[in-house]
FIFIKE-860562 format. One record per residue (C-alpha): residue number from 1; y, x, z; chain. Coordinates in steps of 0.25 Angstrom, whole numbers, plus 5000, padded with zeros to 4 digits. Example, Ala and Ser with C-alpha at 12.3 -4.5 7.8 and 13.67 -1.06 7.14 Angstrom:
BEGIN
NUMAR, seq, Y, X, Z, mol
NUMAR, 1, 4982, 5049, 5031, A
NUMAR, 2, 4996, 5055, 5029, A
***
This chain:
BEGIN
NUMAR, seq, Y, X, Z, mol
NUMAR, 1, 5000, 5000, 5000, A
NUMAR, 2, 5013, 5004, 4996, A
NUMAR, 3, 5025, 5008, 5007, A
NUMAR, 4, 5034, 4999, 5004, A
NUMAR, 5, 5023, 4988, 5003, A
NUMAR, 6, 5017, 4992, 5018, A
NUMAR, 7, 5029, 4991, 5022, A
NUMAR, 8, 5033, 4976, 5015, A
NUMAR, 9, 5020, 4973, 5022, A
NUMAR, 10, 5023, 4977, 5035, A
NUMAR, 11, 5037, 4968, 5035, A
NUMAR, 12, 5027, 4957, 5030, A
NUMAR, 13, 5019, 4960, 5042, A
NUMAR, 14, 5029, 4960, 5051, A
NUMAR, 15, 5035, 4946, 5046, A
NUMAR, 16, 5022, 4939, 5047, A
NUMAR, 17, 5020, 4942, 5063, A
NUMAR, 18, 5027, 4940, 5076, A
NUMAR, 19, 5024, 4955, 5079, A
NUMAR, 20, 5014, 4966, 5075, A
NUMAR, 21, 5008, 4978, 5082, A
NUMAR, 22, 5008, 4990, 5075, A
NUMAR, 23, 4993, 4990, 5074, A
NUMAR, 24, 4993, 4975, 5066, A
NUMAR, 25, 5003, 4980, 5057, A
NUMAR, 26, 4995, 4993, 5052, A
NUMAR, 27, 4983, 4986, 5051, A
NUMAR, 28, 4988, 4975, 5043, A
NUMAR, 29, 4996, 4987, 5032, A
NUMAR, 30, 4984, 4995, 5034, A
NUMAR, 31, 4991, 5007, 5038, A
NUMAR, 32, 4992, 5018, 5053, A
NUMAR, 33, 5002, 5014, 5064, A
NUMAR, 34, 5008, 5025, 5061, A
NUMAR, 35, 5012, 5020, 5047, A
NUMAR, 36, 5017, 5007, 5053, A
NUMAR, 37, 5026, 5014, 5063, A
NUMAR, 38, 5032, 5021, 5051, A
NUMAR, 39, 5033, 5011, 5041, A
NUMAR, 40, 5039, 5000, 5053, A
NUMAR, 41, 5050, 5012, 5058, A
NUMAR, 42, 5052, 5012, 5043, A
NUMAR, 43, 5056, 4998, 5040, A
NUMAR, 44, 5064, 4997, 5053, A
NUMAR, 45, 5071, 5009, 5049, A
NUMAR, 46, 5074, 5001, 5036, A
NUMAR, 47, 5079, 4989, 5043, A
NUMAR, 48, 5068, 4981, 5044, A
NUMAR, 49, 5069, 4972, 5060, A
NUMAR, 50, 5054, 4978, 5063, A
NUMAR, 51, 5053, 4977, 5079, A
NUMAR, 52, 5041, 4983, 5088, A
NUMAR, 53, 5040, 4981, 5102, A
NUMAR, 54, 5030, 4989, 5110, A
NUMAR, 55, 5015, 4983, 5113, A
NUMAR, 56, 5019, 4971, 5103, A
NUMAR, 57, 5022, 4976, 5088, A
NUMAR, 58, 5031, 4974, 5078, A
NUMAR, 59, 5040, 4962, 5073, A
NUMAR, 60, 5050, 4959, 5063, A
NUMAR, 61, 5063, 4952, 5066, A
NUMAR, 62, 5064, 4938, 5063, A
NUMAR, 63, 5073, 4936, 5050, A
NUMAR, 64, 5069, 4951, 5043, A
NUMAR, 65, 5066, 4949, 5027, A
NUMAR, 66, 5063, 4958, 5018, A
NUMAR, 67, 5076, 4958, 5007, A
NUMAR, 68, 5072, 4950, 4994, A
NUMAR, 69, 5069, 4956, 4983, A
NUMAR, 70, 5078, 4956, 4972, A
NUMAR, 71, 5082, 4961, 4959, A
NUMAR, 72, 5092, 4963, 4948, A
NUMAR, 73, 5090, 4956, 4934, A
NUMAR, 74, 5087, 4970, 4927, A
NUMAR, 75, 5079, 4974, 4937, A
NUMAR, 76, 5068, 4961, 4935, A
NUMAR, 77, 5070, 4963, 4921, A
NUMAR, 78, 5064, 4978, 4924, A
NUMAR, 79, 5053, 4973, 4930, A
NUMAR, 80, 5049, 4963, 4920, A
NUMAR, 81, 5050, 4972, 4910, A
NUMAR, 82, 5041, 4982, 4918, A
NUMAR, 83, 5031, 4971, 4921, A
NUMAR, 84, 5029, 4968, 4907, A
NUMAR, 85, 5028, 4982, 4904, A
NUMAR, 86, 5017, 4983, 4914, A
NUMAR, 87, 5009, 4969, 4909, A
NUMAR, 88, 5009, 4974, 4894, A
NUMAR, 89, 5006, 4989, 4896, A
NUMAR, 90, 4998, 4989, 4909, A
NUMAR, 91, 4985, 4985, 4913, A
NUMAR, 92, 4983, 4971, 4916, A
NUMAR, 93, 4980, 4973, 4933, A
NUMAR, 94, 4995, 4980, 4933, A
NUMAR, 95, 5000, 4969, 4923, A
NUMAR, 96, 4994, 4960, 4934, A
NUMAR, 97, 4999, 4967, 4946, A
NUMAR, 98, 5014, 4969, 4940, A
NUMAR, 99, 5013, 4954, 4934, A
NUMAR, 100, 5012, 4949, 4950, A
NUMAR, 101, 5023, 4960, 4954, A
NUMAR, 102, 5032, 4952, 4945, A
NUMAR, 103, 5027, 4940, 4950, A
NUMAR, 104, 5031, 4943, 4964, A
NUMAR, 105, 5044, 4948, 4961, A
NUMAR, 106, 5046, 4934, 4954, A
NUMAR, 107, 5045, 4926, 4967, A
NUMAR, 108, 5054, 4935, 4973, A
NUMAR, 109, 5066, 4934, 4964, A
NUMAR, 110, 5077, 4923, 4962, A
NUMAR, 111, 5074, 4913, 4954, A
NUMAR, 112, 5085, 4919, 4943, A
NUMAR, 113, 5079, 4933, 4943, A
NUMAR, 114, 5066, 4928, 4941, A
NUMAR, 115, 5069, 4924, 4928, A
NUMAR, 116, 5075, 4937, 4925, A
NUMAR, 117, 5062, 4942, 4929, A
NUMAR, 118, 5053, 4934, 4921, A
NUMAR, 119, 5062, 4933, 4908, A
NUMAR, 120, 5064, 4946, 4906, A
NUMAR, 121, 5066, 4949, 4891, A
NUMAR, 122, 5058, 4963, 4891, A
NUMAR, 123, 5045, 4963, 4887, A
NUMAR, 124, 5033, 4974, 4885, A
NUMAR, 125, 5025, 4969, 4874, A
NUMAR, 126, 5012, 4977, 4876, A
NUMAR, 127, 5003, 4972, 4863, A
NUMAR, 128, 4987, 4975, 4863, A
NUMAR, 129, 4988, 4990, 4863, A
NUMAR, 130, 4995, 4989, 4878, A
NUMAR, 131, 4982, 4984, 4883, A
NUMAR, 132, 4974, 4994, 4877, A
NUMAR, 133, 4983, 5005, 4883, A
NUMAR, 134, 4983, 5001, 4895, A
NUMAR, 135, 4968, 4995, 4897, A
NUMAR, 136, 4964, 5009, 4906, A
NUMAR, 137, 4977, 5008, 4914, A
NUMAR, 138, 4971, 4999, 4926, A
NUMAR, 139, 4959, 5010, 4930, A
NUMAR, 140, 4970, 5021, 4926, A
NUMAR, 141, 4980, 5014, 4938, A
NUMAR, 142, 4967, 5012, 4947, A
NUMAR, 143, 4964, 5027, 4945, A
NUMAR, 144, 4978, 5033, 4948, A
NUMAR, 145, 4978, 5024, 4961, A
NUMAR, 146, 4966, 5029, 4965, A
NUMAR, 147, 4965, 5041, 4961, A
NUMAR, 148, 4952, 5041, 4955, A
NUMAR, 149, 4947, 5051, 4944, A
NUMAR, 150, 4944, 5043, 4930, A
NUMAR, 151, 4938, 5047, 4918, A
NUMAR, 152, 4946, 5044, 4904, A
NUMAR, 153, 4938, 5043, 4891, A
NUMAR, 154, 4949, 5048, 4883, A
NUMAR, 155, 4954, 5049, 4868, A
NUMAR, 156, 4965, 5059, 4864, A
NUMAR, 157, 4975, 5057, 4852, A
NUMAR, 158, 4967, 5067, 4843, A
NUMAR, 159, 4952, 5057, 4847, A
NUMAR, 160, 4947, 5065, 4853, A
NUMAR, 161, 4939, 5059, 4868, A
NUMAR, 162, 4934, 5064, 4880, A
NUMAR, 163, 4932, 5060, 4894, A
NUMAR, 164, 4941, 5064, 4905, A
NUMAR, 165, 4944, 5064, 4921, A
NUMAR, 166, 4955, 5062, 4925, A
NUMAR, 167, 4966, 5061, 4938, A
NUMAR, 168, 4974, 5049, 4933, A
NUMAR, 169, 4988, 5049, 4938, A
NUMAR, 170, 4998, 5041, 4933, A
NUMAR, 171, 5001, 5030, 4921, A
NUMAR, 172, 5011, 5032, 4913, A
NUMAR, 173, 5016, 5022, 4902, A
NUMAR, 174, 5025, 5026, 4891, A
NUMAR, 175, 5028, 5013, 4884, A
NUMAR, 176, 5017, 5012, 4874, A
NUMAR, 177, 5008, 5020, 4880, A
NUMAR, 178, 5001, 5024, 4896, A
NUMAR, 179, 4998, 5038, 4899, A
NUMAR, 180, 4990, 5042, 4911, A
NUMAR, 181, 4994, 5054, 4919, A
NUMAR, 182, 4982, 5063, 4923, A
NUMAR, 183, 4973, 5074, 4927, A
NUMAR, 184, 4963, 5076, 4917, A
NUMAR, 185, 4950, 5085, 4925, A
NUMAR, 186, 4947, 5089, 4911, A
NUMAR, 187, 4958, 5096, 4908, A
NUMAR, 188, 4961, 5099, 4922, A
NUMAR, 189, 4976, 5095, 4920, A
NUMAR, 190, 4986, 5083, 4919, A
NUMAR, 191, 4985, 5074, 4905, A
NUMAR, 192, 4991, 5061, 4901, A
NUMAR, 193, 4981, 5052, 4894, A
NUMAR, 194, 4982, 5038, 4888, A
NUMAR, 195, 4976, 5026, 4891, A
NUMAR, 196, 4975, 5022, 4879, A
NUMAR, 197, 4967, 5033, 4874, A
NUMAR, 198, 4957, 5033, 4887, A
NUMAR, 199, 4944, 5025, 4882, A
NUMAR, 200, 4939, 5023, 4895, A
NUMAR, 201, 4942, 5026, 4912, A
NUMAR, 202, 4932, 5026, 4920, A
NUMAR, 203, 4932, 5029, 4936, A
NUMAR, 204, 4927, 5043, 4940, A
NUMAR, 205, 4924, 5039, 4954, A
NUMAR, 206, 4933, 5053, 4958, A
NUMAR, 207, 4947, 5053, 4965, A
NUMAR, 208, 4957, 5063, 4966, A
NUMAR, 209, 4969, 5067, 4976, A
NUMAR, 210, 4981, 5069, 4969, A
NUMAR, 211, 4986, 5075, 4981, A
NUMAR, 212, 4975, 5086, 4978, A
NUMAR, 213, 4979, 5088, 4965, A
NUMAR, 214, 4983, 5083, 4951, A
NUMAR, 215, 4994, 5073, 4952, A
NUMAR, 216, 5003, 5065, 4947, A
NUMAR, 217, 5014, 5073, 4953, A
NUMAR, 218, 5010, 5085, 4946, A
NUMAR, 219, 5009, 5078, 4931, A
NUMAR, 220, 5022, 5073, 4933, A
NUMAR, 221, 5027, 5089, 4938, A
NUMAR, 222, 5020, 5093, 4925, A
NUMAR, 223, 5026, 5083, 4915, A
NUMAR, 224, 5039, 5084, 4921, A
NUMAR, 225, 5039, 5098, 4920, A
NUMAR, 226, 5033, 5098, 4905, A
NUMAR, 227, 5044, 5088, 4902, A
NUMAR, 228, 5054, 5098, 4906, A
NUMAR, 229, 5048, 5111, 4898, A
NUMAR, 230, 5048, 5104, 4886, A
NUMAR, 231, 5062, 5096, 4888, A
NUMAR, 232, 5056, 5082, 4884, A
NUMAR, 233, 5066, 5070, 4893, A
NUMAR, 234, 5058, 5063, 4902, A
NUMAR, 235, 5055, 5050, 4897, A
NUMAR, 236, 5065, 5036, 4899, A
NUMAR, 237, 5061, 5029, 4912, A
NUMAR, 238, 5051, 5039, 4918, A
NUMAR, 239, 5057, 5039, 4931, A
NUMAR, 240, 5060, 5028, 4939, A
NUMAR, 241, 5065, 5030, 4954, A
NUMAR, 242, 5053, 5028, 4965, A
NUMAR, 243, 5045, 5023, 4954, A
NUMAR, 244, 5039, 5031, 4941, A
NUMAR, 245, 5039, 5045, 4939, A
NUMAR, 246, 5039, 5053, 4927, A
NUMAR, 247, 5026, 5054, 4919, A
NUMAR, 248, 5019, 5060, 4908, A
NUMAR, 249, 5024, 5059, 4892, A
NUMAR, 250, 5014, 5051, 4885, A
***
């Protein structure tokens, strides 16, 4: 679970009850005491009323809510836009998942954003060839969460095939096409490869620590690095703050 959802989820907590021992609270996130001291000294620090009394628990003040959520016009228009994006080019689990994000946000909004939201007049028309591209990237996602070795049964530009295993690391798309960042064990080096070009992927039932050695970090030292050697800009869009860094050239 991420942070700022534990966290979320403790106010939630907190709403639903009188008061709460430390203990009950850990149990029910499913995290140490010691994480819940941390993350409660955090909140109040941030101004949320989080009240403990000795040999009772915790409470929250009567009348705390969360501030709604809200949004400019361009904003929802990003994120329609990034949805559709996701539903043509994506796989059909994170076309699901983004499809129910949306749906959330929807019956969070005013009714006059809403529509600004739904209608959106951008689209990402995605045609056959988008879900042939993108029919490995579900076991690809579920491999780079895991960290589980896989094993590609791929076909290079010039035709010619051969099986590898491989550390996969990240996804990259590049508007018609998805590249997967990883560490080839054949080569014993980092390689971007292609989705649409992999015939199958199959589990090899092996992990890897990426703490203990190739990583995504590391690639993304190389590319830069290469980048800068051979002067090429880096590409439109490629960083977004706290949420995408820069990835491999297709």
């Amino acid at each position: 679970m991420r942070r700022a959802d534990r966290l979320f989820q403790l106010i939630q907590s907190l709403r639903s009850r009188r008061f709460a021992t430390g203990q009950e609270l850990a149990d029910t996130l499913g995290i140490s005491k010691r994480t819940l001291y941390r993350d409660v000294q955090d909140l109040q620090r941030s101004g949320v009323p989080i009240r403990g009394e000795a040999g009772v628990g915790y409470r929250l003040e009567r009348g705390f809510e969360l501030p709604p959520l809200t949004f400019t016009g361009e904003e929802l228009e990003g994120l329609a836009l990034g949805a559709r994006i996701v539903a043509a080019w994506g796989d059909p689990e994170l076309a699901k998942a983004v499809g129910a994000a949306i749906s959330k946000i929807e019956a969070v909004i005013p009714p006059g954003l809403r529509e600004t939201l739904m209608d959106a007049p951008l689209f990402a028309p995605g045609f056959e060839r988008a879900a042939w591209m993108a029919r490995h990237l579900d076991a690809l996602r579920r491999a780079i969460g895991t960290r589980a070795v896989v094993r590609l049964r791929y076909e290079r530009e010039d035709g010619e095939a051969s099986d590898r295993d491989v550390r996969p690391l990240g996804l990259y798309f590049w508007g018609n096409k998805w590249t997967l960042a990883a560490w080839c064990e054949l080569r014993r080096d980092y390689r971007s490869f292609r989705p649409d070009r992999m015939e199958s992927v199959e589990a090899t039932g092996r992990l890897f620590d990426p703490s203990e050695g190739p990583s995504l970090q590391e690639y993304l030292r190389r590319t830069e690095q290469e980048g800068r050697e051979s002067g090429s800009p880096e590409p439109r869009g490629m960083r977004i703050p706290g949420l995408a860094p820069p990835g491999p050239r297709p």
